[in-house]
N, C-alpha and C positions, 0 to 999 in steps of 0.2 A: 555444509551449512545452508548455503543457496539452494542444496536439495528437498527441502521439507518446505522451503514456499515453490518450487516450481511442483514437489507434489499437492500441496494446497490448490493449486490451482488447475491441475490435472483433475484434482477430485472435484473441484467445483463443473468443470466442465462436463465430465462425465455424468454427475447428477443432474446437470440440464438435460443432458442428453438422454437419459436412462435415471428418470426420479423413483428415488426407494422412499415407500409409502413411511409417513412417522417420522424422518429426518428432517434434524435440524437443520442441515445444510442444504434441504429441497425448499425447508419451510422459507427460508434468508431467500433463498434463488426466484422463489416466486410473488417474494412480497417483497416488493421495494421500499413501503412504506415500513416495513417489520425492518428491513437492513439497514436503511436510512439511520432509522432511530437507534439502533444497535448498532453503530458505527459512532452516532454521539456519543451516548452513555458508556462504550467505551473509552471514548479518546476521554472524557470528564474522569473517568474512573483512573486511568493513567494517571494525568494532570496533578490529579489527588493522593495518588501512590508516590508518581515522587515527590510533590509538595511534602509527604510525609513521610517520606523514604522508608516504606515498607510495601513489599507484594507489588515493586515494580515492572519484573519479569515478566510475572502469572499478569499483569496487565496490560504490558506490552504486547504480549503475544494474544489476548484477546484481541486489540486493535487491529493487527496484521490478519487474523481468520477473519472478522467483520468485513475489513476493508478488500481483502480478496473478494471476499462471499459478494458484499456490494457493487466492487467494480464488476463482477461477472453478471449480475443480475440484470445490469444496465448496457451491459455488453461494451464497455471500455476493456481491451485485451491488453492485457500487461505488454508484448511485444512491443505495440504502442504508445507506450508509456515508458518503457525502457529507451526506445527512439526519439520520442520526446529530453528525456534525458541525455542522453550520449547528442544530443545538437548543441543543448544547454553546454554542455562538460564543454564540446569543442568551442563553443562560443566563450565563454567563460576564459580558457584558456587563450585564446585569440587575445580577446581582452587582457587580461596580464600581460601578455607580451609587447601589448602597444603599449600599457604603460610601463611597464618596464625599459622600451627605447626610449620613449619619450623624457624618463626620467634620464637617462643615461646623455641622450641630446644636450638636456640644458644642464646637467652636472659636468 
């Protein structure tokens, strides 16, 4: 499952690296302003799929290529953001457990 975004993001890098002429995915890589905007208009398109609970998959997964395609063009590296998260998680978790003694204290 987790393999077709970590190849999403192989291929985004790749095409920074080695841009093939007429891709879409070079054109996203090199205009921020083109990704930007093509990261709203999907998350809207989403928003609006499940508002209407239809074509929410095929919108989902628009969202997830934009937002790779835009994190790479800006150069925020998923690794980084995965570590940003897993501090969150431990923190998060940290937190539960203090209140969960806390709670246990005054009960």
């Amino acid at each position: 499952m987790l393999n077709t975004l970590e190849s999403l993001f192989n291929l985004a890098r790749e095409r920074k690296s080695a841009p093939v002429e007429g891709s879409y995915t070079n054109k996203l890589l090199s205009d921020k302003s083109l990704s930007k905007a093509k990261v709203l208009e999907e998350i809207n398109e989403l928003i609006e799929a499940v508002e209407e609970d239809s074509n929410k998959i095929h919108e989902a997964a628009d969202v997830f290529y934009h937002l790779i395609m835009y994190l790479e063009a800006n150069n925020i590296k998923i690794e980084d953001v995965m570590s940003e998260l897993d501090k969150r998680k431990k923190w998060a978790i940290n937190f539960i457990n203090l209140q969960d003694q806390d709670y246990k204290e005054v009960n």
